[in-house]
C-alpha positions as CSV (number, residue, x, y, z in Angstrom):
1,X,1.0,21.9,-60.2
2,X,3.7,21.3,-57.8
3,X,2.5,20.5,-54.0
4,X,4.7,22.8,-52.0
5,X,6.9,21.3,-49.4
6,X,8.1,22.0,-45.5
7,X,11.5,19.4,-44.8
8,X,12.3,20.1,-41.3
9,X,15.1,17.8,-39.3
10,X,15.1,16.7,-36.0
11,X,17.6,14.8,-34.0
12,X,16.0,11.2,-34.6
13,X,14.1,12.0,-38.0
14,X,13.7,14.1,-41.1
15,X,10.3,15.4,-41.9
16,X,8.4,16.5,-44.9
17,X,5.4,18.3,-44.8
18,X,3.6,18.7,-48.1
19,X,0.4,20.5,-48.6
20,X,-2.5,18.6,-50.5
21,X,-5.3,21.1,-49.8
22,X,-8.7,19.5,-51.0
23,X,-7.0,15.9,-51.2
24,X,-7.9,12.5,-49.2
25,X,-5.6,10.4,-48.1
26,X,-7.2,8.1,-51.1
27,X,-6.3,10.8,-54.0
28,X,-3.1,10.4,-53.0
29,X,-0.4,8.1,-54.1
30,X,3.2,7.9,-52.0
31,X,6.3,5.6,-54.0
32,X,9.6,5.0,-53.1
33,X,11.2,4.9,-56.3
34,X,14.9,3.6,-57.0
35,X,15.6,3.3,-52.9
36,X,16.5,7.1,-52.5
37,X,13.5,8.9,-53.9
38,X,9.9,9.9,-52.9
39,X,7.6,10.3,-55.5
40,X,3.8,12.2,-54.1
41,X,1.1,12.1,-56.8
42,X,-2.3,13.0,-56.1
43,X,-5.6,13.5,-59.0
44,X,-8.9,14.8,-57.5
45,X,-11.8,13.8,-59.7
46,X,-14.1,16.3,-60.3
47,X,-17.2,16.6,-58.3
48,X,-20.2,15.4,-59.5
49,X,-23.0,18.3,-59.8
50,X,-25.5,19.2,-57.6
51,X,-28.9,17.9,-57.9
52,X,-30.3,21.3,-60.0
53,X,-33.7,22.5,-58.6
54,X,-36.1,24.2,-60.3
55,X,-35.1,27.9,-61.3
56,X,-31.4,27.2,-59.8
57,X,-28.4,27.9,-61.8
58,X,-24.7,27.7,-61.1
59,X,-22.7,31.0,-61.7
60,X,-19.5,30.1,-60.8
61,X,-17.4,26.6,-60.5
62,X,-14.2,26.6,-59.3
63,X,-14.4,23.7,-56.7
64,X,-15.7,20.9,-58.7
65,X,-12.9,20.8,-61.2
66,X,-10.2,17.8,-61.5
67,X,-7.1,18.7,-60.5
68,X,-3.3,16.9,-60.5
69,X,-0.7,17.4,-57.8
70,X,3.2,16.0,-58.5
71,X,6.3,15.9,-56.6
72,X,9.6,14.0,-56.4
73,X,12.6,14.5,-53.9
74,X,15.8,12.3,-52.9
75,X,16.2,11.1,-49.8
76,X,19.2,12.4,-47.5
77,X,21.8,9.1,-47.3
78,X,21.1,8.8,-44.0
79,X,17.6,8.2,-44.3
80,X,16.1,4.2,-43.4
81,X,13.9,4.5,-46.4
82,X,12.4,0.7,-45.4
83,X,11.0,2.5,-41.9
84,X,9.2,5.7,-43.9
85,X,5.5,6.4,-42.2
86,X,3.2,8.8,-43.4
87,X,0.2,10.2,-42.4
88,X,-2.7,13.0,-43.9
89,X,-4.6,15.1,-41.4
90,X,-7.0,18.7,-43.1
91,X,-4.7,18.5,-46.2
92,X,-1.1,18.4,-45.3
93,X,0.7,14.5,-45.9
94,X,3.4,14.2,-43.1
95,X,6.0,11.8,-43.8
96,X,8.3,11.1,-41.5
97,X,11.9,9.6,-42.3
98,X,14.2,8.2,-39.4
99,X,17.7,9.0,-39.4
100,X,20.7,6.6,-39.0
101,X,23.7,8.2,-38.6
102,X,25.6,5.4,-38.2
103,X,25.0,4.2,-42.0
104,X,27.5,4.1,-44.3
105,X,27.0,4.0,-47.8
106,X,28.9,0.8,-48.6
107,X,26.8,-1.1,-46.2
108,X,23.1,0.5,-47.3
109,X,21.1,-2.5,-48.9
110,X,19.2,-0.8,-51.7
111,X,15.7,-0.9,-51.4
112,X,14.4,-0.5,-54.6
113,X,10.4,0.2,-54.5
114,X,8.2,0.1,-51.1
115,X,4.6,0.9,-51.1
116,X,3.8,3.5,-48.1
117,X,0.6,3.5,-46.6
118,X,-1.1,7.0,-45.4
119,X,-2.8,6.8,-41.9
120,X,-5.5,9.1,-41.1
121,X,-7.4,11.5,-38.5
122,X,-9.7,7.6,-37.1
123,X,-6.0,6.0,-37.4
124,X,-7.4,3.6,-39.2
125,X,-5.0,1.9,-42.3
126,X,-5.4,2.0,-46.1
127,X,-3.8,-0.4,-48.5
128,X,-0.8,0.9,-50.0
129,X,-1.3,3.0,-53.5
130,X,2.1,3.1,-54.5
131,X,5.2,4.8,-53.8
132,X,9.4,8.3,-55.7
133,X,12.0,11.7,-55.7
134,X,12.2,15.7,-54.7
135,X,13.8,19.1,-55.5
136,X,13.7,21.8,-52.7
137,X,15.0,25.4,-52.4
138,X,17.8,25.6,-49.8
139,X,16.3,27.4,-46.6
């Protein structure tokens, strides 16, 4: 399924909120692909069962299945795709996108693919998994 998207825009930033319920930061995989686009990707292995006990059974399991999440989106042209950060806090992945609104096209050096790593609750840093391109309704 598609992760559903907030894209809010401040003075200094744009901001993309996208929700990733029952994801960690190391499910997920953030690309920048072809210098313009962001490309989220997330795949949740399923759980491994419970140890059964004697006389237990399980009568429903909706949790423990594998699941996908996928979504691309361009980047606004004013967007300094090389200073993207991104962080993951109770589900939601927060990237946040500074603005330049002094960039002109003809003077943008293309960055083609960049690796974006996903900080956490501790702060701590993860390598880089990756990093792609979205569609959004008009609000």
């Amino acid at each position: 399924p598609q992760a559903r998207v907030d894209w809010k825009e401040t003075p200094d930033a744009h901001v993309f909120r996208v929700d990733l319920p029952g994801f960690s930061r190391e499910d997920v995989k953030l690309q920048l692909v072809d210098g313009r686009a962001v490309q989220i990707s997330g795949e949740r292995k399923e759980e491994e069962a419970e140890a059964v006990e004697k006389g237990c059974k399980w009568h429903c399991r909706e949790r423990g299945t594998a699941s996908r999440v996928h979504r691309q989106f361009r980047l606004p042209d004013n967007a300094k795709v090389e200073e993207i950060r991104a962080s993951m806090r109770d589900g939601v992945l927060t990237l946040t996108v500074p603005k330049d609104e002094h960039k002109k096209k003809k003077q943008q050096q293309q960055l083609k693919h960049k690796a974006v790593e996903i900080s956490g609750d501790d702060g701590t840093h993860h390598p880089p998994r990756g990093f792609g391109r979205f569609v959004c309704c008009k609000a």
